[in-house]
N, CA, C and O of each residue as an XYZ file, in Angstrom:
480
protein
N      58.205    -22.835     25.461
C      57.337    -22.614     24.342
C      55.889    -22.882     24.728
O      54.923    -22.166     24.466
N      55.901    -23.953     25.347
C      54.498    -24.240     26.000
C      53.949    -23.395     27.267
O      52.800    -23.313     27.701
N      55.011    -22.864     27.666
C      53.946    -21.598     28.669
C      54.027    -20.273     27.976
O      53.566    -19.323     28.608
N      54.635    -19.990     26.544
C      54.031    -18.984     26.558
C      52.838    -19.050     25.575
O      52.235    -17.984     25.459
N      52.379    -20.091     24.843
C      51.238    -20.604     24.393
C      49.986    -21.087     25.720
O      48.775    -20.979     25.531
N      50.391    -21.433     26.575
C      49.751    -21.075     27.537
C      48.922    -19.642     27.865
O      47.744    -19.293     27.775
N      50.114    -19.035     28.273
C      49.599    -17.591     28.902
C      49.222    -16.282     27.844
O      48.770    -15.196     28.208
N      49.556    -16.717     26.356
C      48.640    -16.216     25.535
C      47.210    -16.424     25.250
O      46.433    -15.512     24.968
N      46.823    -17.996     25.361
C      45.602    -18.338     25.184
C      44.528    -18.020     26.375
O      43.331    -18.051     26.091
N      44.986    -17.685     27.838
C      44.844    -17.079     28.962
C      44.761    -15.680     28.766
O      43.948    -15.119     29.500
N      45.377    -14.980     27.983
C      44.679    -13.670     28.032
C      44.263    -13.303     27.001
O      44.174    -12.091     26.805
N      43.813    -14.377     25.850
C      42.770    -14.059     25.112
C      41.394    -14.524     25.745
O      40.411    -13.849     25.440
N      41.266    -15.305     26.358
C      40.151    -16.329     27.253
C      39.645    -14.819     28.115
O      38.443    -14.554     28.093
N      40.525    -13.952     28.791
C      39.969    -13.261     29.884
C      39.685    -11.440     28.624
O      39.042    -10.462     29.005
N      40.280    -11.542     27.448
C      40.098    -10.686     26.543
C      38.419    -10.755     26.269
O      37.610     -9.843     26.441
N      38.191    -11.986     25.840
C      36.707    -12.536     25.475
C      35.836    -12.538     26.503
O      34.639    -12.414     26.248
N      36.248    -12.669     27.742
C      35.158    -12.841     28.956
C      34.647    -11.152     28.764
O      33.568    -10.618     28.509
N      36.097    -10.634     29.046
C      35.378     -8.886     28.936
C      34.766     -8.504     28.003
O      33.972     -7.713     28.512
N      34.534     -8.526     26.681
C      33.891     -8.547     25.759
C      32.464     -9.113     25.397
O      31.537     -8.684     24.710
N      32.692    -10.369     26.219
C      31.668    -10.885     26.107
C      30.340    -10.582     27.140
O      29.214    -10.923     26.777
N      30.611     -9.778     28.721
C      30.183     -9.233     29.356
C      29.006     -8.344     28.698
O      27.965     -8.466     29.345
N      28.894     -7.509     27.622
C      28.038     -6.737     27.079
C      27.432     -7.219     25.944
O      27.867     -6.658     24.938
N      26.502     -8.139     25.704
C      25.894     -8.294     24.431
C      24.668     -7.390     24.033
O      23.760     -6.994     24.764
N      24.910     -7.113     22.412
C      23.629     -6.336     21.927
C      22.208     -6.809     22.484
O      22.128     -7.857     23.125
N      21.284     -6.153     22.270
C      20.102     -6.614     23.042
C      19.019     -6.609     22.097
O      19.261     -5.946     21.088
N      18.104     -7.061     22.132
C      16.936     -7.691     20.473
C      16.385     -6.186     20.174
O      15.639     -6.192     19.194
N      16.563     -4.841     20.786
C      16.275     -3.946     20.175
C      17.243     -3.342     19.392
O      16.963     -2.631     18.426
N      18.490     -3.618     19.801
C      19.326     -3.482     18.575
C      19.593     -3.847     17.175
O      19.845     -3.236     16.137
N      19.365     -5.725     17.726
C      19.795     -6.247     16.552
C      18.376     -6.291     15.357
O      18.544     -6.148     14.146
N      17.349     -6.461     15.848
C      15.971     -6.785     14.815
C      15.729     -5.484     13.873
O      15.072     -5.584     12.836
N      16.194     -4.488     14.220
C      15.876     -3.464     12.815
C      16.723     -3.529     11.757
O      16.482     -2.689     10.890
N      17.546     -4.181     11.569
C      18.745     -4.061     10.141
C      17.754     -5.493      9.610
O      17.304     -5.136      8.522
N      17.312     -6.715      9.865
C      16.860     -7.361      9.602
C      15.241     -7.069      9.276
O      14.670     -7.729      8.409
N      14.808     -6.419      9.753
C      13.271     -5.718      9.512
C      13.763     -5.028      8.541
O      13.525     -5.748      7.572
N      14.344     -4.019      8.119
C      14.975     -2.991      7.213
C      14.856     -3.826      6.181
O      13.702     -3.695      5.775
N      15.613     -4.875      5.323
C      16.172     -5.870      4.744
C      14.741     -6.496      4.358
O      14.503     -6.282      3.170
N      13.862     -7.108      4.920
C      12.808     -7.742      4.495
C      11.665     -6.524      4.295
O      10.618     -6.858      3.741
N      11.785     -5.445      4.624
C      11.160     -4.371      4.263
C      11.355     -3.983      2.519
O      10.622     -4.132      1.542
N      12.655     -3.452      2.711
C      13.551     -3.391      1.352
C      13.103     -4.105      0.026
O      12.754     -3.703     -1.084
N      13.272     -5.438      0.663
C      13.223     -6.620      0.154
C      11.373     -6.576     -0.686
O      11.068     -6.517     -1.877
N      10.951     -6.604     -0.088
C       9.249     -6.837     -0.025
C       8.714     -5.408     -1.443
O       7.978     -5.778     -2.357
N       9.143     -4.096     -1.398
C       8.846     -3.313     -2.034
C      10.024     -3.520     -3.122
O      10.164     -2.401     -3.616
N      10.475     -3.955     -3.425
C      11.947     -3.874     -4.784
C      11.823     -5.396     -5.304
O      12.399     -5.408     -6.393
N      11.480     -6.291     -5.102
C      11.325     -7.446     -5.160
C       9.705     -7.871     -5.549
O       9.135     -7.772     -6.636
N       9.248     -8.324     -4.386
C       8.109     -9.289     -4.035
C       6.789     -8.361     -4.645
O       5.883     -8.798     -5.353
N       6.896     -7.461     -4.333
C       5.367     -6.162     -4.347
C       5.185     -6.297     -6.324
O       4.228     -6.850     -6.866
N       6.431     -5.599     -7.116
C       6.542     -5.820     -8.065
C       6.207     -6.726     -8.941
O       5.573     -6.516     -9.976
N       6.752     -8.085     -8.432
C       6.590     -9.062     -8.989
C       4.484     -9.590     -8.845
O       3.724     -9.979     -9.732
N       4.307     -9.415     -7.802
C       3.087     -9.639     -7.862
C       2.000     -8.934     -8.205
O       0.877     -9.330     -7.892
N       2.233     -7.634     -8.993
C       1.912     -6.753     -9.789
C       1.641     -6.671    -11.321
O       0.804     -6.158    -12.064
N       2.940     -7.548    -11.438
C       2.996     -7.943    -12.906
C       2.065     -8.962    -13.191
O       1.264     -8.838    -14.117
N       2.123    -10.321    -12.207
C       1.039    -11.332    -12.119
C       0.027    -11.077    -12.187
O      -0.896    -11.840    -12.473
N      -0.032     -9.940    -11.939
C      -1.989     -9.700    -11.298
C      -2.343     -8.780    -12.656
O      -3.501     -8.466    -12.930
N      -1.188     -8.392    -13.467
C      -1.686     -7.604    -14.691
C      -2.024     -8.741    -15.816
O      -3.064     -8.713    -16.473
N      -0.703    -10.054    -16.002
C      -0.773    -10.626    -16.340
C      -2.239    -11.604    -17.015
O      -2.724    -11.971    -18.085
N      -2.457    -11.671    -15.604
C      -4.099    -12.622    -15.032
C      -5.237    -11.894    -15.663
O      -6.181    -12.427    -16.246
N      -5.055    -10.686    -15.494
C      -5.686     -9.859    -16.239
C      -6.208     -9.459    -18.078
O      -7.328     -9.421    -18.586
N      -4.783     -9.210    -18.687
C      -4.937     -9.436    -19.964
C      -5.402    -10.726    -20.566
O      -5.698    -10.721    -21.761
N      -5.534    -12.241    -19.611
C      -5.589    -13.376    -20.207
C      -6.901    -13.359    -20.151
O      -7.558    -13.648    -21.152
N      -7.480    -13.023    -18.995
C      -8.788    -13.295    -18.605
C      -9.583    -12.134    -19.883
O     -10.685    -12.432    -20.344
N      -9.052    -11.194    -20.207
C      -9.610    -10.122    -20.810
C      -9.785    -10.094    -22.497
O     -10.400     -9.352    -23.264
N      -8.784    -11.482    -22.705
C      -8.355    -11.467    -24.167
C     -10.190    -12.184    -25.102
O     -10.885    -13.166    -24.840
N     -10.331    -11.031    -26.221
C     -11.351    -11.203    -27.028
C     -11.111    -11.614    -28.415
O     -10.149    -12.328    -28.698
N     -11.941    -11.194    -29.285
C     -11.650    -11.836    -30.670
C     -11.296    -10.019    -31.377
O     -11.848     -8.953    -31.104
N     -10.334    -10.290    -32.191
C     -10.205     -9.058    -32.645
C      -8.645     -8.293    -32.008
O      -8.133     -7.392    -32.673
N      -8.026     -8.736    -30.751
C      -7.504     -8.252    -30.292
C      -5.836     -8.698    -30.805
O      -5.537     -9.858    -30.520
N      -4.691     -7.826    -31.569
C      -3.637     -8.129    -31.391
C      -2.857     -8.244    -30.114
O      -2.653     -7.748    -29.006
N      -2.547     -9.206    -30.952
C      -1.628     -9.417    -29.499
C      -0.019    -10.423    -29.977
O       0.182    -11.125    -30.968
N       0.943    -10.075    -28.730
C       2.110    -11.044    -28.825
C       2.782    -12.065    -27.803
O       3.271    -11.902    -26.685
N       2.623    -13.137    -28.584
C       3.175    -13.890    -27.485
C       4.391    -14.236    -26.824
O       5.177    -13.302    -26.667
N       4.683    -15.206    -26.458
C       6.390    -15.283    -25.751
C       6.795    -15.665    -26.712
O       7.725    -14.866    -26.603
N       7.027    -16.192    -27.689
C       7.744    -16.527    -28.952
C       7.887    -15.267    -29.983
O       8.191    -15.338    -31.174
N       7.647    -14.325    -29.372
C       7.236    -13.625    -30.513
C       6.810    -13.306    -31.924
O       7.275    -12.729    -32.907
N       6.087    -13.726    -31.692
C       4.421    -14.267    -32.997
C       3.479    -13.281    -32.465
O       2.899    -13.335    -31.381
N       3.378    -12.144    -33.589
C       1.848    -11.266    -33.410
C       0.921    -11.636    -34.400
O       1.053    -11.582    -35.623
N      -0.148    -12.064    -33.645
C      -1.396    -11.761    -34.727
C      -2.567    -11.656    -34.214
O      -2.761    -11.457    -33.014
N      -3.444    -11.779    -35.063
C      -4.790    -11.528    -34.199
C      -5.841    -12.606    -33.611
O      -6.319    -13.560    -34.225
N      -6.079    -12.236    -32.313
C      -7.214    -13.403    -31.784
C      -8.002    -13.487    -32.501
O      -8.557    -12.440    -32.836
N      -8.504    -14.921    -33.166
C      -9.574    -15.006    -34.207
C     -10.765    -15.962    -32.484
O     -11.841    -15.504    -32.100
N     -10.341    -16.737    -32.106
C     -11.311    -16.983    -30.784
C     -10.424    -17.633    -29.738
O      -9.344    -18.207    -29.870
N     -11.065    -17.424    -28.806
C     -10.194    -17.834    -27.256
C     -11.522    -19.170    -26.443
O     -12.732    -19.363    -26.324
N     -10.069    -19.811    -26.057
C     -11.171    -20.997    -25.683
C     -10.249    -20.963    -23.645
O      -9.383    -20.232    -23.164
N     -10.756    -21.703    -23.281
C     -10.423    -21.841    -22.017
C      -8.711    -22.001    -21.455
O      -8.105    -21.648    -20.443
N      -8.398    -22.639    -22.563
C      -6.904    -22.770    -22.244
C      -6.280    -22.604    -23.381
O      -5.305    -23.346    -23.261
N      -6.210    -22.038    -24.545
C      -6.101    -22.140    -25.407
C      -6.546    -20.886    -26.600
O      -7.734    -20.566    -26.654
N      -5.488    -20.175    -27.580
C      -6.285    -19.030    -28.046
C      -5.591    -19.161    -29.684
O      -4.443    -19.443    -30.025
N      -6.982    -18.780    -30.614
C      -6.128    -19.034    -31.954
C      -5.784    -18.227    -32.560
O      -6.770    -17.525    -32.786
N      -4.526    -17.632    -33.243
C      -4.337    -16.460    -33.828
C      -4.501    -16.701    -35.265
O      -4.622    -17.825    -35.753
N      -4.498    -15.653    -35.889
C      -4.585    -15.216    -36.844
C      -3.157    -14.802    -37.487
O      -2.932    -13.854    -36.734
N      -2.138    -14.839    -38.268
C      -0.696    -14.606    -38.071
C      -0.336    -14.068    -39.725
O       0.619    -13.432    -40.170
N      -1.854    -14.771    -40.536
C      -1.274    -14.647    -41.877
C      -2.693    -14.602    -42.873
O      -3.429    -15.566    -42.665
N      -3.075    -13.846    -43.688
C      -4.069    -14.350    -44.052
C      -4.632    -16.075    -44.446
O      -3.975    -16.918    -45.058
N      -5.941    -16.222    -43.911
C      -6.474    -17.893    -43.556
C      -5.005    -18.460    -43.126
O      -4.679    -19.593    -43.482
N      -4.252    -17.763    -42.462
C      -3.340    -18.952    -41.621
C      -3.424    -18.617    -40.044
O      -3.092    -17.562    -39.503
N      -4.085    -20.080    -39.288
C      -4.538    -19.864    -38.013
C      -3.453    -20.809    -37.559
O      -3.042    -21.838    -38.096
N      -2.965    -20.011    -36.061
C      -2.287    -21.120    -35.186
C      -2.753    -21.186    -33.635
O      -3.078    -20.279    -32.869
N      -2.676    -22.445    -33.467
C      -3.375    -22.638    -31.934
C      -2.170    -22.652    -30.610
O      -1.561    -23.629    -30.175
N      -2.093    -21.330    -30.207
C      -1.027    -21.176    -28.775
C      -1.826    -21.567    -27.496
O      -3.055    -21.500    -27.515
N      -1.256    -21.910    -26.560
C      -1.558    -21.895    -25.252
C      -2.168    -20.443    -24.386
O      -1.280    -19.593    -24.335
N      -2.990    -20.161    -23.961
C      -3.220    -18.852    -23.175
C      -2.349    -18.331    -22.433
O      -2.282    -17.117    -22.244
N      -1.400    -19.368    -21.804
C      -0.372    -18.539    -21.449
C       0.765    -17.964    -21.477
O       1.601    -17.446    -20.737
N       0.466    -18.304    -22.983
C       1.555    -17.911    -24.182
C       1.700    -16.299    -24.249
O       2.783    -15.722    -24.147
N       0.227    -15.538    -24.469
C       0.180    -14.719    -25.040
C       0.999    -13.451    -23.522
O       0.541    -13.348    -22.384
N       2.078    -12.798    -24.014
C       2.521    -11.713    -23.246
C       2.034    -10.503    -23.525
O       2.018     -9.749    -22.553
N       1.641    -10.075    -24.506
C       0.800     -8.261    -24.302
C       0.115     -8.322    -25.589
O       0.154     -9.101    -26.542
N      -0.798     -6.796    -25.200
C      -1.711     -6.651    -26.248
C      -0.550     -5.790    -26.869
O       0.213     -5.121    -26.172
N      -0.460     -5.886    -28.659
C       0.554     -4.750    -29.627
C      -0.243     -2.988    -29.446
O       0.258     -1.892    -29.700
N      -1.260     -3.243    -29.055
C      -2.118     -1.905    -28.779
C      -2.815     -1.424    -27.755
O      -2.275     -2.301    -27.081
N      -3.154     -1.151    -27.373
C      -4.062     -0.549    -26.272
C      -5.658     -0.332    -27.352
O      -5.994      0.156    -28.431
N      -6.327     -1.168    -26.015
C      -7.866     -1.101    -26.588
C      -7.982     -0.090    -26.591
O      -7.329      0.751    -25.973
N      -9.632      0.168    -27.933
C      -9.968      1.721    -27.959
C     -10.495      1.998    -26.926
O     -10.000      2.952    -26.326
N     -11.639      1.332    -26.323
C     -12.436      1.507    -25.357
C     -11.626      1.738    -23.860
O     -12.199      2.349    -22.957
N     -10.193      1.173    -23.675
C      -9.290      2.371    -22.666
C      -9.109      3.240    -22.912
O      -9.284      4.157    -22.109
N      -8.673      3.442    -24.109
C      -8.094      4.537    -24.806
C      -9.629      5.705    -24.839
O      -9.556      6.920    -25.024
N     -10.229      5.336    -24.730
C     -11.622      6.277    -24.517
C     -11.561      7.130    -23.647
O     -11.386      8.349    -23.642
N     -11.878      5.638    -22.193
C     -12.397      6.096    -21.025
C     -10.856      6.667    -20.411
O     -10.950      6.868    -19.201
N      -9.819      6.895    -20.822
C      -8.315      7.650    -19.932
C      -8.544      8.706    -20.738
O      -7.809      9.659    -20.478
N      -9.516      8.923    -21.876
C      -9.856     10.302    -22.542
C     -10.582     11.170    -22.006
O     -10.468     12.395    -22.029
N     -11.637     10.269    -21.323
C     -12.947     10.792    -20.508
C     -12.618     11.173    -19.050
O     -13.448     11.633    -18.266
N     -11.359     10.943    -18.775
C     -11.091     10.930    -16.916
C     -10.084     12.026    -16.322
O      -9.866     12.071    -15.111
């Protein structure tokens, strides 16, 4: 029993040597992994930092007058915007004070885009 557990493990040992004789070479293996973080970078990462940068945008952009909704979903209107901090308007004379980075979109598109994508 013990030699033929022997002389099996012996010609798997010389199975693997031959096999092991040819390994892939770094021009093989690095493009499925380049592929993958390629992939990765446009479906993922590109996107996401797109949205951020729109994000950054509407906050920095937000005026008085402007509807808008936040992550709670509460629309009303910017009555004034302070540095960290913006107050809506939600009800007549009823003001509430959200965080700036509360607010997720304008309910409209400004006129003054709405102009100049008229003019272009």
């Amino acid at each position: 029993m013990i030699q033929v557990l022997l002389s099996a493990t012996t010609a798997m040992a010389q199975a693997a040597e031959g096999a092991a004789a040819k390994s892939p070479s770094l021009v093989e293996i690095l493009p499925m992994p380049l592929g993958f973080l390629v992939i990765m970078y446009f479906m993922i990462i590109r996107p996401q930092q797109k949205k951020a940068k729109e994000q950054a945008d509407l906050l920095n952009n937000l005026k008085a007058g402007d509807e808008v909704v936040t992550s709670g979903g509460i629309i009303g209107k910017v009555r004034s915007v302070a540095e960290s901090f913006v107050t809506l308007e939600v009800a007549n004379n009823t003001a509430i004070k959200v965080m700036k980075n509360n607010v997720s979109a304008l309910t409209k598109a400004p006129v003054a885009a709405i102009k100049q994508t008229a003019k272009a």
